[in-house]
N, C-alpha and C positions, 0 to 999 in steps of 0.2 A: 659514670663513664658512658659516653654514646657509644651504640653498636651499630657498627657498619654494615649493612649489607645484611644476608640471611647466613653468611657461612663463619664457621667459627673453628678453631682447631689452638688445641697447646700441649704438653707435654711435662711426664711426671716421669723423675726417675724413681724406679722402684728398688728397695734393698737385697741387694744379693739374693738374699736368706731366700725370700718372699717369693723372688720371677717365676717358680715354676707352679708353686701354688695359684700365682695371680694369674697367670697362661689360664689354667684348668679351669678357673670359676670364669672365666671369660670364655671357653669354647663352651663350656658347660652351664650357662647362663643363667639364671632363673627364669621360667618363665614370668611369671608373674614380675620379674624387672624388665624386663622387655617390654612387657604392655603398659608397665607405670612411664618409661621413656617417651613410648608412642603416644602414651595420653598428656604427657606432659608439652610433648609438642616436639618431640627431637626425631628427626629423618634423615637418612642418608649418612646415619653415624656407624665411621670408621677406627677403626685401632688397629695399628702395627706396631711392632716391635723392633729394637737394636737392640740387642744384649741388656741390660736393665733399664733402657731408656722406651717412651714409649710414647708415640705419637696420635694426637684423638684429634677427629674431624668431624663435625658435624653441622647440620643445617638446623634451623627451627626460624619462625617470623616473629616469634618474641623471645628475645635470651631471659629477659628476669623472668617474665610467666613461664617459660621452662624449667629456671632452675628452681624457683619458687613451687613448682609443681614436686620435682625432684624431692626438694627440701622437709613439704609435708608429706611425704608420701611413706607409709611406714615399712613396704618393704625395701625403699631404700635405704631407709634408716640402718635397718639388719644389714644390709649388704656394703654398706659405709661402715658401720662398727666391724665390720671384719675388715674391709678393704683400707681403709685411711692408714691404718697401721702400719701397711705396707710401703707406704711413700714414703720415700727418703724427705724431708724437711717436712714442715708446717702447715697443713691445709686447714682453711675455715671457711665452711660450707653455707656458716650463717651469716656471711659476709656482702656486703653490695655487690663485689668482685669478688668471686669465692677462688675461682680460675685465672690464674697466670696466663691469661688468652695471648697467642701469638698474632702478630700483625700480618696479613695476606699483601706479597706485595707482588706478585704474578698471579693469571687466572689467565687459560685459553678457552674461549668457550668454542 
């Protein structure tokens, strides 16, 4: 799939059970997954919330060498084996398209 542009955002509902856990490890972040994002190449990345639904936005100049960065990275790996569990349907991360990316169709700069 070709990537449009530098901005990228999609959306994961997360299980019930799970939202207030997944809230916590999101305000309370690892560091060290912070710096694996930054080095991976991803800036200006956003997350909010609707009740189990949860919207991500972010920028980077290469999406596969980003995710690809994500993907080796061991302390993501930790933080995905907890995390992925939490999303309601099917995620695969070793995938070309790992993300259900949504299509930007307004931007005011």
């Amino acid at each position: 799939m070709e990537m449009p542009g530098d901005t990228f955002a999609w959306k994961w509902i997360i299980k019930p059970e799970y939202v207030e856990q997944y809230v916590r490890m999101h305000i309370d972040a690892w560091p060290e997954l912070l710096e694996a994002h930054s080095k991976a190449g991803f800036r200006d990345y956003h997350i909010f919330q609707d009740g189990n639904e949860f919207f991500y936005f972010f920028r980077t100049d290469d999406f596969k060498a980003a995710m690809k960065g994500l993907a080796d990275d061991p302390v993501c790996k930790r933080w995905n084996a907890i995390t992925l569990k939490m999303i309601a349907g099917k995620v695969d991360l070793s995938k070309d398209e790992p993300l259900p990316l949504m299509r930007q169709v307004f931007y005011l700069k």
